[in-house]
C-alpha positions in Angstrom: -49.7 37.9 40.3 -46.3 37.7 38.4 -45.6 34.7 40.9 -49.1 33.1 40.4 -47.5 32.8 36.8 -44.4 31.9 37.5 -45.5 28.7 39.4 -48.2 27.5 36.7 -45.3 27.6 34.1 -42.6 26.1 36.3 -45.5 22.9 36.9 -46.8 22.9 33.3 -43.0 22.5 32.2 -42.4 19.6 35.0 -45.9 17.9 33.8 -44.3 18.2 30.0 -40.7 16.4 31.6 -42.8 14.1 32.8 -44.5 13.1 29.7 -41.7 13.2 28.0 -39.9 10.3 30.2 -42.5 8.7 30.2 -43.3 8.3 26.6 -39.7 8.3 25.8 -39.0 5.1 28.4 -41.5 3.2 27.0 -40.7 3.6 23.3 -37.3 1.9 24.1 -38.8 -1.0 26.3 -39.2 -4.5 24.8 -42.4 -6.3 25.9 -40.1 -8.8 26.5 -43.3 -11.8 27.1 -44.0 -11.2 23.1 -40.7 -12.1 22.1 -40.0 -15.0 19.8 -37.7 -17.9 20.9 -35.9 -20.5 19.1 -34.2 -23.5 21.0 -30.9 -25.5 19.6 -29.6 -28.7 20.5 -25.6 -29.3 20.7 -24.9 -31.4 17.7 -21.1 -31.2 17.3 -18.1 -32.9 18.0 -18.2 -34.9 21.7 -15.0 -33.3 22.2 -16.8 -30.2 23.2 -13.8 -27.9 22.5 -14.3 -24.0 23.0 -14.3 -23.0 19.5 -16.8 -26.7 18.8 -19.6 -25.1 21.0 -18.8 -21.0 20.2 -19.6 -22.5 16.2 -23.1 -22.1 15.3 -23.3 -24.8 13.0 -22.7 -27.6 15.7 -26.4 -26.4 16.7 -29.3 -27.6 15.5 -32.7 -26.6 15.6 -35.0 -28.5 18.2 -38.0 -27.5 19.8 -38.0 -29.6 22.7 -35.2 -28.8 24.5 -35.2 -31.6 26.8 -33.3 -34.1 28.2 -30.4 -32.0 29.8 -30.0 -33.0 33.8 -28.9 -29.3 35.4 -24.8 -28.7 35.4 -22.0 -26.3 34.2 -19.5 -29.2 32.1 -21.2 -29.5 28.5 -23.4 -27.4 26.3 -26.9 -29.4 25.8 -29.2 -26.6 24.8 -30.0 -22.9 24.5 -33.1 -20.6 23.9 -32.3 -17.9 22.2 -34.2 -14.8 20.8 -35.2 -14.6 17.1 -32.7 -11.2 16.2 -30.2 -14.1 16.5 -31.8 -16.5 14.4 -31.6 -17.5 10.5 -35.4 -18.2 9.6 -34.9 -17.8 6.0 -33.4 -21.5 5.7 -36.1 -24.2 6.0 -35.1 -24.9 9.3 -34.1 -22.5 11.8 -30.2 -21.8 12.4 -28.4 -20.4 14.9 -27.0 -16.5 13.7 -23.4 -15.9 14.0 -24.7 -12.7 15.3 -25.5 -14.7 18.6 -21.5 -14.6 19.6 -22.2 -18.1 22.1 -19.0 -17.6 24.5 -18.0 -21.1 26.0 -15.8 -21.9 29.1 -14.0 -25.0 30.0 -16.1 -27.1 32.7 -14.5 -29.3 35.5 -13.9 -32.6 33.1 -12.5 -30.1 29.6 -15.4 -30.0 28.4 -17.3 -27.1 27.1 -20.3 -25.0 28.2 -22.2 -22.0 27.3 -21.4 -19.1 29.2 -22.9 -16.4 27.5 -24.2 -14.5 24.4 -25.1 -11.4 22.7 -28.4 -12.3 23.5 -29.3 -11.5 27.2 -32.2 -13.2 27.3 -30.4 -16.7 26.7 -31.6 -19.9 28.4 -28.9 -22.0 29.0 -28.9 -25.6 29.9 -25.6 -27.4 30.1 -25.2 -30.4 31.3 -23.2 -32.3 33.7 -20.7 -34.7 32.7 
């Protein structure tokens, strides 16, 4: 009897680790297809220096994002999440919170590499 006990305890504690991942996993889990997205446009200096396409105010906002034939030698556009966003301006602007990296391409040029933002769509272009 002691060890009919035992066993309903040792499953009624694994049911409550269960629960407990479970509900625990999901609070930190971003539905990530109801995130907002902005899109920017490369507006700076053709030079396309490093520091030219790392600096958020050579984007500008633009909802289409076209235009930008597939390649890694110039920034053309990103999507980016709204945490890195400025809404409060009457037109969206890129966050400095966004940290855009940029490499040199093949022609010294610069592209987007990366961000803060994981969920970045990049679209460089190809000189």
């Amino acid at each position: 009897m002691k060890n009919f006990f035992k066993n309903i305890q040792l499953g009624a504690l694994a049911v409550l680790f269960g629960l407990t991942l479970v509900i625990t996993q999901s609070a930190f889990t971003a539905d990530k297809e109801n995130l907002v997205k902005y899109s920017f446009r490369y507006s700076g200096p053709n030079t396309m220096t490093e520091a030219e396409v790392e600096d958020e105010s050579n984007w500008t906002y633009d909802p289409s994002t076209t235009g930008c034939p597939s390649g890694a030698d110039e920034a053309c556009t990103i999507t980016i999440d709204q945490a890195y966003v400025n809404t409060s301006a009457p037109n969206p602007q890129l966050d400095p919170s966004a940290n855009l990296v940029a490499d040199l391409g093949s022609f010294g040029t610069a592209y987007v590499a990366s961000s803060a933002d994981a969920t970045i769509v990049k679209q460089n272009r190809q000189h």
